[in-house]
C-alpha positions in Angstrom: 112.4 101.7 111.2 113.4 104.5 108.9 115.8 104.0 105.9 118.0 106.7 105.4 118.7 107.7 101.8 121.5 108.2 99.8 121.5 111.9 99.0 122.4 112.2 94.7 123.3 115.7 93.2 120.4 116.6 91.1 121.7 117.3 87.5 120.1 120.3 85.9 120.4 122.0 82.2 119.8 125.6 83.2 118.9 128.0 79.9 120.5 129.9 77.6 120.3 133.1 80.5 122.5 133.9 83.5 121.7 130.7 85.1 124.2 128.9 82.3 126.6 131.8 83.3 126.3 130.8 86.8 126.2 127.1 86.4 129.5 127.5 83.6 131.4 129.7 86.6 130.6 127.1 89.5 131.4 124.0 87.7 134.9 125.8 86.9 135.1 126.7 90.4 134.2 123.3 91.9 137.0 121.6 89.1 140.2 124.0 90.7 139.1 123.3 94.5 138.4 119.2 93.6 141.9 119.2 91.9 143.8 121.6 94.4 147.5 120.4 93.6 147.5 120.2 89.8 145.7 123.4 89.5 148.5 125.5 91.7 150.8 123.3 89.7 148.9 124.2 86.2 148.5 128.0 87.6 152.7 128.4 88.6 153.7 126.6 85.3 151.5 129.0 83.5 153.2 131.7 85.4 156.5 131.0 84.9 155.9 131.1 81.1 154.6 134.4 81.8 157.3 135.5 83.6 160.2 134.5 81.2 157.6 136.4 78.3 157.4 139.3 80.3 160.6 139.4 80.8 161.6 139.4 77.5 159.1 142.3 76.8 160.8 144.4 79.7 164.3 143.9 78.6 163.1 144.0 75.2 161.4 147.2 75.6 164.2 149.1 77.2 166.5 147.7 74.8 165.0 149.2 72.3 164.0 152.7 74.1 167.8 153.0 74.6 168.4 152.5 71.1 165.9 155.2 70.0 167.5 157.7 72.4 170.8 157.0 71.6 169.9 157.3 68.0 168.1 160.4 68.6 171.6 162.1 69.6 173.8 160.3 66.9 177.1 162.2 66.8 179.8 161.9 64.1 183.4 162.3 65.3 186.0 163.0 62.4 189.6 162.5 63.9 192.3 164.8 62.3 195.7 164.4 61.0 198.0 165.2 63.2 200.1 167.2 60.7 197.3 169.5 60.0 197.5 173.5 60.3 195.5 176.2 61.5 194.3 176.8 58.1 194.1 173.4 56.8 192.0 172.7 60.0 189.5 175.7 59.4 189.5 174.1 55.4 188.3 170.6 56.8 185.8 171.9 59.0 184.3 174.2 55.6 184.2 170.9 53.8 182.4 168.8 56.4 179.7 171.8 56.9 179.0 171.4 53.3 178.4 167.7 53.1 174.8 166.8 53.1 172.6 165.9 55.7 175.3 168.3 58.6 173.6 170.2 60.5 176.5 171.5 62.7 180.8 171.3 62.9 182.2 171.7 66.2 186.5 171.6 66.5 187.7 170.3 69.5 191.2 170.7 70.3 193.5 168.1 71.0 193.9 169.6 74.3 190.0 170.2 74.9 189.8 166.5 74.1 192.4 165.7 77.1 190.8 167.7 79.4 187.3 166.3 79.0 189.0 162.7 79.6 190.4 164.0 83.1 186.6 165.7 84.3 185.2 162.3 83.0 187.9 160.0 84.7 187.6 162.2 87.9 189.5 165.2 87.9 193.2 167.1 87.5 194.8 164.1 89.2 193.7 161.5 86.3 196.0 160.4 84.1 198.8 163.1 86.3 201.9 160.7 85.0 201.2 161.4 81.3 204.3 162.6 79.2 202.3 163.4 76.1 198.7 164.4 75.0 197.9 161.2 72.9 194.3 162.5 71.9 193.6 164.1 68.0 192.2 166.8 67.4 188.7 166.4 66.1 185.5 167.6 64.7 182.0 166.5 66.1 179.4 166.6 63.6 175.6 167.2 64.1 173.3 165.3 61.4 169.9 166.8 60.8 168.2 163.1 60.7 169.8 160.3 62.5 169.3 157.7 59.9 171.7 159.5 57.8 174.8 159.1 60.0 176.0 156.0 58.0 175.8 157.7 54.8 177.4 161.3 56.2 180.0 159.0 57.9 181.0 157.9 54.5 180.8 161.0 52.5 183.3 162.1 55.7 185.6 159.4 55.2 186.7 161.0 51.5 187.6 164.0 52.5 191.2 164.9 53.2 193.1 165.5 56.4 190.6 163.2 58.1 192.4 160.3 59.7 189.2 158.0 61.3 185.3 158.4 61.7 183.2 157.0 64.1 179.7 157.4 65.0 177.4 156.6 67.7 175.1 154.7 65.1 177.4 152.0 65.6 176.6 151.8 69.1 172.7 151.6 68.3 173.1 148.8 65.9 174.6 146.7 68.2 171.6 147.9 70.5 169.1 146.7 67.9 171.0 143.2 66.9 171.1 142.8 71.3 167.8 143.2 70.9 166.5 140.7 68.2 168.6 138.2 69.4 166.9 138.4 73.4 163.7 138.5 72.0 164.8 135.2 69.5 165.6 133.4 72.8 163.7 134.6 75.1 160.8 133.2 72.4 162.4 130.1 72.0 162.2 129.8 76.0 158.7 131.0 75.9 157.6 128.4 73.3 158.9 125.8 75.2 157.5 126.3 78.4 153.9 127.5 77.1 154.0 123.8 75.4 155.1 122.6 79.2 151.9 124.9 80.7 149.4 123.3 77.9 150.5 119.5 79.3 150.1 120.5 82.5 147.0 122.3 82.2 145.8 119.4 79.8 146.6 116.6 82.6 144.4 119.2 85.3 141.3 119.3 83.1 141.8 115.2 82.3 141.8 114.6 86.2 137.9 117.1 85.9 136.9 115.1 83.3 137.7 112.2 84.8 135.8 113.3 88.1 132.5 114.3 86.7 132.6 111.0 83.7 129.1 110.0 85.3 127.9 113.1 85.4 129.1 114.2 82.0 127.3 110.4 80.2 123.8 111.2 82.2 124.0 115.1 80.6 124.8 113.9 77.5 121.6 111.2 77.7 119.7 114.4 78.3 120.4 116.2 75.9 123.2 118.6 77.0 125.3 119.7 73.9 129.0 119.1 73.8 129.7 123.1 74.3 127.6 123.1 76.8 129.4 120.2 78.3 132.6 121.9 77.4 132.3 125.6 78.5 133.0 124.5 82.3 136.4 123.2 81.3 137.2 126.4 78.8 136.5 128.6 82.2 139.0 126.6 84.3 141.6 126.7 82.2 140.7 130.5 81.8 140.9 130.6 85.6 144.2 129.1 85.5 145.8 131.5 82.8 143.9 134.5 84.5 145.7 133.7 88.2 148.9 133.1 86.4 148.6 136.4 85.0 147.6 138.4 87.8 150.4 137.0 90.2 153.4 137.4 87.5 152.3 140.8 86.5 152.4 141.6 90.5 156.0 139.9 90.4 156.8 141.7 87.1 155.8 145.3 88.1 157.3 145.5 91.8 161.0 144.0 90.5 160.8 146.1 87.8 159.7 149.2 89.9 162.6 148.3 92.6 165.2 147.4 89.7 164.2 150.8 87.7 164.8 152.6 90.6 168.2 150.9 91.3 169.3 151.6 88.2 168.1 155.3 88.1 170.2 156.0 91.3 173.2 154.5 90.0 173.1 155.0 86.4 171.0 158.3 86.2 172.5 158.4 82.5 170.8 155.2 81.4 167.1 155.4 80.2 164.9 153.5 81.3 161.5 152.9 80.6 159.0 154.6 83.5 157.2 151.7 85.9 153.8 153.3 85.4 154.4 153.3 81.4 154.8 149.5 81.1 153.1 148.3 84.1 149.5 148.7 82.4 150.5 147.8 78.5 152.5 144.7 80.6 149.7 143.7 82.8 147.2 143.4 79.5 149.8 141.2 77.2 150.5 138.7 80.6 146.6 138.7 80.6 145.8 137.6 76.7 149.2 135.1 76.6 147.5 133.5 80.1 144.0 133.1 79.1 145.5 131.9 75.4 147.4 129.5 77.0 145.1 128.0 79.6 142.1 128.2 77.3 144.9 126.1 74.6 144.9 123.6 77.6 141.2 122.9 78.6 140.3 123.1 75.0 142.9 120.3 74.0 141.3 118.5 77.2 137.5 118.4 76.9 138.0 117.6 73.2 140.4 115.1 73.3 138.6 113.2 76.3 134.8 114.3 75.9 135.0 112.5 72.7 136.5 109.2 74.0 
């Protein structure tokens, strides 16, 4: 009569050579297929953190390319009495030309000014019932650096027969200010939900832990140090952050390739940031905030519960 024997895995300590590599890579491995359901759920919480962050840098990043190229062609509008003469017109425009910082004066006729509204609001037929021309007349001002507009707007507002200034500066600081305050929330969200993925991804490498306890006592009997205990867990949650990463950039760079060019056929005026520019620079950040955050996770695990 033959007894049949229980078949044991054999616990080896390969060296410090590949063989740890390989050993450190299949443990990981053999932790996301034993705990299947928390890992997808570790993986998609980590991804939606990455999501909301990249996100943030998309809208972020446009935000702020927008800005520059709006501040790149600042223009300063002086609006004109509308007493003024011929000469006392040509007299304002000598004055502005001499302020510091102009770099050109064009006039535009009160007239010019109306008939630019009509082209823009669709042709001859726009704005057909209007009595009166209710449009100044007006000088646009060229500044030779951009960050002077504020100060040249100024220096404009003190000279006389100019009624009102405005300049497109204005525009790009409410730009900017849009900007600080989406990346503000968008960081707040982020910060939230990365503490949300480290929970989850803590409670996956627990459930590992818990799994290989036996294991983990008979290695440590033998000698195995705690990295070396460790490093299995540190590559799971590394495998989590690193899928997580992967599939949101995916996500990230095909809505932003379809919105892009959306936005490009409908609003050819508005620029935005090429696909191909951000995709790469995109795809790298997603990849260090996953790995952080799932490394966060398995770290915070193996310590907490390889010391208890």
């Amino acid at each position: 009569m033959r007894l049949k024997r229980r078949r044991r895995r054999v616990i080896e300590l390969p060296g410090r050579s590949a063989g740890a590599l390989r050993y450190f890579a299949g443990e990981a491995l053999a932790g996301l297929r034993r705990n299947g359901l928390m890992s997808v759920a570790a993986v998609t919480t980590v991804m939606v953190v990455l999501l909301t962050v990249g996100c943030s840098l998309l809208l972020g990043a446009n935000l702020a390319h927008i800005a520059g190229a709006l501040e790149a062609d600042v223009q300063i509008v002086a609006f004109l009495h509308d007493d003024l003469s011929a000469d006392a017109i040509a007299l304002v425009r000598r004055r502005v030309a001499d302020v510091p910082g102009v770099s050109a004066v064009r006039y535009v006729s009160r007239a010019d000014a109306l008939a630019r509204l009509r082209r823009s609001l669709g042709g001859d037929r726009a704005l057909a019932n209007l009595d009166t021309n209710p449009l100044p007349d007006s000088l646009e001002i060229r500044v030779a650096d951009p960050r002077q507009a504020a100060a040249v707007a100024g220096a404009l507002r003190g000279i006389a027969g100019i009624d009102e200034v405005s300049y497109g500066a204005q525009v790009v600081d409410r730009l900017l200010a849009l900007t600080r305050g989406v990346r503000v929330l968008t960081a707040a969200a982020g910060i939230l939900l990365g503490a949300v993925a480290v929970v989850v991804v803590v409670n996956t490498i627990r459930l590992t832990v818990i799994a290989r306890r036996q294991e983990i006592e008979i290695m440590s009997l033998v000698g195995a140090t705690r990295w070396f205990i460790r490093w299995p867990f540190l590559i799971e949650g590394m495998l989590h952050g690193s899928l997580a990463a992967g599939a949101s950039a995916v996500l990230l760079a095909s809505g932003y390739a379809i919105t892009a060019a959306r936005v490009a056929a409908s609003l050819p005026f508005l620029p935005l940031l090429p696909a191909r520019e951000v995709v790469a620079v995109l795809g790298a950040i997603l990849l260090i905030v996953g790995v952080g955050v799932g490394t966060a996770g398995s770290a915070i695990a193996a310590r907490r519960f390889l010391a208890a």
